[in-house]
TORFI-806777 format. One record per residue (C-alpha): residue number from 1; residue in one letter; chain; x, y, z. Coordinates in nm, 2 decimals, padded with zeros to 4 digits, always signed. Example, Ala and Ser with C-alpha at 12.3 -4.5 7.8 and 13.67 -1.06 7.14 Angstrom:
2
<1; A; A; <+01.23; -00.45; +00.78>>,
<2; S; A; <+01.37; -00.11; +00.71>>,
This chain:
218
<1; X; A; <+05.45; -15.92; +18.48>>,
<2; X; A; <+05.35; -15.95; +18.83>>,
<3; X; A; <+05.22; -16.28; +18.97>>,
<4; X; A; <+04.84; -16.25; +19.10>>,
<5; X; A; <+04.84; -16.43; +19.41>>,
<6; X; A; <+04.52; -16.62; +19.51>>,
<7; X; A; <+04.32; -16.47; +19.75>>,
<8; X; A; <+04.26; -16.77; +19.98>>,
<9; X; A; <+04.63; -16.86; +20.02>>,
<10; X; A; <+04.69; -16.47; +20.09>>,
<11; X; A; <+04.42; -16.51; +20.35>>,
<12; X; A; <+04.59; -16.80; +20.49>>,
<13; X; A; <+04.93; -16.61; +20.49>>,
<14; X; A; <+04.77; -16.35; +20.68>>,
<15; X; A; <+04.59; -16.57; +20.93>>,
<16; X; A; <+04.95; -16.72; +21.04>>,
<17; X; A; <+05.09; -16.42; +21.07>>,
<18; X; A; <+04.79; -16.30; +21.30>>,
<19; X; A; <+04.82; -16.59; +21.45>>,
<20; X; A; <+05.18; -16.55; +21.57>>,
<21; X; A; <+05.17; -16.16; +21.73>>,
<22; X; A; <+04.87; -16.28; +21.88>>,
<23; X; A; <+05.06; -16.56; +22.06>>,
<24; X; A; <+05.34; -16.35; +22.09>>,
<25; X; A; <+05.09; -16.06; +22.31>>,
<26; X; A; <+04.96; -16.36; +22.54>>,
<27; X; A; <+05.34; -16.49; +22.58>>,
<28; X; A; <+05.47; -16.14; +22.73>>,
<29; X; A; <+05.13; -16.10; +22.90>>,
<30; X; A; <+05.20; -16.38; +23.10>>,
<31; X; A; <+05.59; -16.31; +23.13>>,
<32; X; A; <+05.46; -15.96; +23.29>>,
<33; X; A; <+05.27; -16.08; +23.48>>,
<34; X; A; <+05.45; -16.33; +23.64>>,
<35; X; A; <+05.27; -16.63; +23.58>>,
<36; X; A; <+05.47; -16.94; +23.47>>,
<37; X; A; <+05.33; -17.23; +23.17>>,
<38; X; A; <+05.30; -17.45; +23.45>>,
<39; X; A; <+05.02; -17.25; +23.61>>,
<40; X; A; <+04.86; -17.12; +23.30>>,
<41; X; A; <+04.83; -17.46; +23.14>>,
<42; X; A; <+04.67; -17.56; +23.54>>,
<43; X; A; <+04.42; -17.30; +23.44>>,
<44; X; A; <+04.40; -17.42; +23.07>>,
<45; X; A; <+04.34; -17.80; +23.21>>,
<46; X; A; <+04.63; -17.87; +22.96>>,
<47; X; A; <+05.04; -17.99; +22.97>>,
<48; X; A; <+05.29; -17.71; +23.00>>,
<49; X; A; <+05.45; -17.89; +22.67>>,
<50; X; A; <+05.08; -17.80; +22.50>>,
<51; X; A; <+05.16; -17.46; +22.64>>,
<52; X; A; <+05.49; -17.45; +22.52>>,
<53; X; A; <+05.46; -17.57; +22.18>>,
<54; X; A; <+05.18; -17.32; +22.13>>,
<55; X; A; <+05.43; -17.03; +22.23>>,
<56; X; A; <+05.72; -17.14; +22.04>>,
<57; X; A; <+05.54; -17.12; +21.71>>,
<58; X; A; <+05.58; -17.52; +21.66>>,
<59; X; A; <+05.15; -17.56; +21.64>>,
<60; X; A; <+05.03; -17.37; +21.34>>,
<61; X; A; <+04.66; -17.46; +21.37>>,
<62; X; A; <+04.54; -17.34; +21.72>>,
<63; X; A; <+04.15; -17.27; +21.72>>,
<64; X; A; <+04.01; -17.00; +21.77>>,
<65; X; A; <+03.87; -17.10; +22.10>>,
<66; X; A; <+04.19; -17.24; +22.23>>,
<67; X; A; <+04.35; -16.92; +22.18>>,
<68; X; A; <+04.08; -16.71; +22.35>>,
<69; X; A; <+04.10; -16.90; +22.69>>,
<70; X; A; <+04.46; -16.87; +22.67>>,
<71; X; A; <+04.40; -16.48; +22.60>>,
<72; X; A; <+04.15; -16.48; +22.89>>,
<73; X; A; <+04.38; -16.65; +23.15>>,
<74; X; A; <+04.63; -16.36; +23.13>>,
<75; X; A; <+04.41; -16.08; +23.09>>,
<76; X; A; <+04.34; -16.05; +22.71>>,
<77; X; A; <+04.06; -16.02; +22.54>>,
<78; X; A; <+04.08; -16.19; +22.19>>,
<79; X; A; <+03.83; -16.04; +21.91>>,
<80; X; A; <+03.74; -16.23; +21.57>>,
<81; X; A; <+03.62; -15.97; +21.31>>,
<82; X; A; <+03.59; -16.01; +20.98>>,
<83; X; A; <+03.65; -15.75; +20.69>>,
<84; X; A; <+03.54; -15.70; +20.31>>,
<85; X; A; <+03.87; -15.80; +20.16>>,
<86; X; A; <+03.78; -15.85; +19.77>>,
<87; X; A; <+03.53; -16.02; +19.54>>,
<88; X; A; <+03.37; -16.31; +19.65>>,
<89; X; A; <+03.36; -16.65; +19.48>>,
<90; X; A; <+03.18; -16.57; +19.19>>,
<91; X; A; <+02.92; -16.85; +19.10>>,
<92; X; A; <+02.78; -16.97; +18.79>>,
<93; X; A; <+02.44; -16.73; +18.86>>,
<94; X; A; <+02.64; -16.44; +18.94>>,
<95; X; A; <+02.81; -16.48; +18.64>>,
<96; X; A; <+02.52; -16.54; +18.41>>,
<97; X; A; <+02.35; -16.19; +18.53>>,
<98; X; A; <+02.72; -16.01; +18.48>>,
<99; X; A; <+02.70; -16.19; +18.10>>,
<100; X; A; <+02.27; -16.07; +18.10>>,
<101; X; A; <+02.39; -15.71; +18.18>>,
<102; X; A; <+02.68; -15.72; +17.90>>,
<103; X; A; <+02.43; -15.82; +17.68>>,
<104; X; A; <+02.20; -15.55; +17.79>>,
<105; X; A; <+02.43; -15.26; +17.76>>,
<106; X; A; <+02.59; -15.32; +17.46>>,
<107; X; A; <+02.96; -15.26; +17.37>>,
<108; X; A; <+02.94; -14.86; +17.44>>,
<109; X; A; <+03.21; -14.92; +17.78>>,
<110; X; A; <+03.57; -15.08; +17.82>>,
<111; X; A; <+03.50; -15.39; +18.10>>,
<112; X; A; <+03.74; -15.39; +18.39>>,
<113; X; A; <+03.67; -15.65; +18.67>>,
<114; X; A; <+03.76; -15.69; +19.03>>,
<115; X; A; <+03.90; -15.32; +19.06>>,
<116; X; A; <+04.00; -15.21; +19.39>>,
<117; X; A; <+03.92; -14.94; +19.52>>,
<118; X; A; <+04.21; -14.77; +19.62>>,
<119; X; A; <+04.61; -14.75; +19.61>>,
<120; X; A; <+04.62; -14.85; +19.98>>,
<121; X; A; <+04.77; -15.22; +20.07>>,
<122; X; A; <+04.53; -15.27; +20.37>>,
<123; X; A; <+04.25; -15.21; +20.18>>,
<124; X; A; <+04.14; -15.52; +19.98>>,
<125; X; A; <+03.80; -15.41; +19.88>>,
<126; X; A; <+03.74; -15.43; +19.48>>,
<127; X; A; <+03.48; -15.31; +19.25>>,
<128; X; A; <+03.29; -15.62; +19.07>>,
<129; X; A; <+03.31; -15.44; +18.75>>,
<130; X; A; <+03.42; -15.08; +18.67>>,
<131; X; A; <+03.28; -14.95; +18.29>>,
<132; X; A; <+03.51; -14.70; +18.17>>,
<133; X; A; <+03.54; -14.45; +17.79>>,
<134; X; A; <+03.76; -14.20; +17.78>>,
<135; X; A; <+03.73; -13.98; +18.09>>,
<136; X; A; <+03.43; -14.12; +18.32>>,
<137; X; A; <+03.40; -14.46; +18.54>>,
<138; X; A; <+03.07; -14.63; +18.61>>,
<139; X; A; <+03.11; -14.87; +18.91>>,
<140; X; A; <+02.89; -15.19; +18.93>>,
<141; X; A; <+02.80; -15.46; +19.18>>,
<142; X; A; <+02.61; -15.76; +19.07>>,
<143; X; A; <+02.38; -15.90; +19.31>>,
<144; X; A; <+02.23; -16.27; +19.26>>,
<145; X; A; <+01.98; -16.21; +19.55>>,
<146; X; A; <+01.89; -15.90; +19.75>>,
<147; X; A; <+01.91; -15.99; +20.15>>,
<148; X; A; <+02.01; -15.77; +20.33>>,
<149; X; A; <+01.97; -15.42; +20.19>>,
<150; X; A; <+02.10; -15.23; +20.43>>,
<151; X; A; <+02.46; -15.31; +20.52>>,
<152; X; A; <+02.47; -15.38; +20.09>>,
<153; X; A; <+02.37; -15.08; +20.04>>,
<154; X; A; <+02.64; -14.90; +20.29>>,
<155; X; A; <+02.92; -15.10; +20.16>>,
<156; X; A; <+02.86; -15.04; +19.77>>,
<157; X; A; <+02.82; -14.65; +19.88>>,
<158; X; A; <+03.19; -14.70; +20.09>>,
<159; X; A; <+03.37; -14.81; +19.75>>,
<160; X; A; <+03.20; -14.53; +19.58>>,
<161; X; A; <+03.36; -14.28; +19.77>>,
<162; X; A; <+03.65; -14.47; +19.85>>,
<163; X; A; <+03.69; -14.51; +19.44>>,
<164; X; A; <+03.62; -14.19; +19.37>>,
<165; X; A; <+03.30; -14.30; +19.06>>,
<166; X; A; <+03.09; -14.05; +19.01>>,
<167; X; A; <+02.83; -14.36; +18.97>>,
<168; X; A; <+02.74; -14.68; +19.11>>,
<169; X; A; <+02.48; -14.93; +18.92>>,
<170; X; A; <+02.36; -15.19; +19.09>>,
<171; X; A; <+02.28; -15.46; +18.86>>,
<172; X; A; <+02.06; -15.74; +19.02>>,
<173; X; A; <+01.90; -16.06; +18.87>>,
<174; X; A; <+01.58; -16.00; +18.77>>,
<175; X; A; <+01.36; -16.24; +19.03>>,
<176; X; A; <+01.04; -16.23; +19.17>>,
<177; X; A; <+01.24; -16.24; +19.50>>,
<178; X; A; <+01.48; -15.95; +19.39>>,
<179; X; A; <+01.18; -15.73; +19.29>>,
<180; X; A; <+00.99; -15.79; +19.60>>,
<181; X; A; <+01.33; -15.69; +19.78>>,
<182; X; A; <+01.32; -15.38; +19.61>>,
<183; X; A; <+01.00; -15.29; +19.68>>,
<184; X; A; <+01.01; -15.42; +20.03>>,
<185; X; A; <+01.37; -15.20; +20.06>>,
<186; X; A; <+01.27; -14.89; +19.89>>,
<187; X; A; <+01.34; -14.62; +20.23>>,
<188; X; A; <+01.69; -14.78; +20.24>>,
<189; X; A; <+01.77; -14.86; +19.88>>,
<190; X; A; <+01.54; -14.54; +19.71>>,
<191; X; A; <+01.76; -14.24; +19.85>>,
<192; X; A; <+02.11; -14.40; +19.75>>,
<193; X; A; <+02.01; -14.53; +19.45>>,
<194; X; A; <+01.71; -14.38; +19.28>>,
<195; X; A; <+01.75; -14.44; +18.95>>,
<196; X; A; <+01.51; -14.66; +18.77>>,
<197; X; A; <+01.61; -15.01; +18.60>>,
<198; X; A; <+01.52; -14.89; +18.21>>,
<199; X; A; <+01.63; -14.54; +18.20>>,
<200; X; A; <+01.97; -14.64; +18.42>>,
<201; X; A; <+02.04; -14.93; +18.11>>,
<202; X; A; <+01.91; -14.71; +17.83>>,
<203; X; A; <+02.20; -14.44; +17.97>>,
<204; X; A; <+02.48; -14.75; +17.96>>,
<205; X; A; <+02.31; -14.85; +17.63>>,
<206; X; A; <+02.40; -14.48; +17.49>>,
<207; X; A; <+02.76; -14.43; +17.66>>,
<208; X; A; <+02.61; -14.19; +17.91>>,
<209; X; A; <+02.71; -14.21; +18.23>>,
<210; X; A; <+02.34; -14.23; +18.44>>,
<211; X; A; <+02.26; -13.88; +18.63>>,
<212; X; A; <+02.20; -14.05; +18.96>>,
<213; X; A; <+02.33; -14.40; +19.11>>,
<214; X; A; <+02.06; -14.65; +19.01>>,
<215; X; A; <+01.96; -15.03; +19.04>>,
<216; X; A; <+01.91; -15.23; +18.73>>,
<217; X; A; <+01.72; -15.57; +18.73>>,
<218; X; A; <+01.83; -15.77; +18.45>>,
């Protein structure tokens, strides 16, 4: 049975790993272009040792900042993205409205949670819970609070398709805050997810996969 590695050492794996062709590109930048430690760690206002060190690999927690001006002095530019990679920390509300919605739909679906959304390694994205019977997949996404509906709505649309359900529910906890968000999001949310809270549960309740995607406050 394979070993689930935990996401946050993974992430830390990854941010070494980063961290090292990155120093690696700035290194042979410099070699290139002729400019010795001495003269970039005069730009740098540090010691050539700090320099070397950094170069050799033997400092493994240069910020972020550090690593930009030494990017900068030889010409490189040095981005900081960030990317879904998984489910979130789940806390105890988030929780609660995943148990409210079990309660809500009954025992009509098989429960898979954190499902990613595709075969691929560089993908990390997962589902928070995929309801499945014998031949059809309902996706959902549990939302404690509704901020920003836009860029919530285009990523749960993005695992849709990138998952392949013919479905998507969003289930969200049913606040005054959450309600007003709805009402307040309706051009953005509306034409993704139109279908209504009672007859989207009532469809989950039955075993029926809903006709449209839909939100359901619970």
């Amino acid at each position: 049975m394979p070993v689930r590695r935990d996401p946050v050492d993974e992430a830390a794996r990854r941010a070494r790993h980063q961290l090292e062709r990155a120093l690696d590109e700035v290194r042979l930048r410099r070699i290139v272009a002729g400019v010795s430690q001495r003269t970039l760690a005069q730009r740098l206002r540090c010691s050539r040792q700090l320099i070397g060190a950094m170069e050799s690999g033997h400092l493994h927690d240069i910020g972020a900042i550090q690593l930009a001006r030494m990017g900068a002095a030889v010409g490189l530019d040095v981005p900081i993205r960030t990317y879904p990679s998984g489910s979130p920390l789940r806390d105890a509300a988030q929780l609660r409205l995943l148990e409210r919605f079990r309660e809500a739909i009954g025992d009509a679906w098989t429960w898979r949670t954190e499902v990613t959304v595709s075969d691929s390694p560089d993908d990390r994205r997962a589902i928070d819970v995929v309801l499945a019977n014998a031949t059809r997949r309902v996706g959902i996404e549990a939302v404690t609070r509704l901020t920003d509906a836009q860029d919530q709505v285009r990523a749960f649309i993005l695992k849709q398709e990138a998952a392949a359900l013919e479905c998507m529910v969003v289930v969200l906890a049913d606040t005054r805050h959450n309600r007003q968000a709805v009402r307040d999001a309706g051009a953005t949310l509306r034409p993704a997810f139109p279908g209504m809270s009672r007859s989207t549960l009532r469809d989950l309740r039955a075993g029926r996969v809903p006709p449209t995607n839909g939100v359901a406050l619970v």
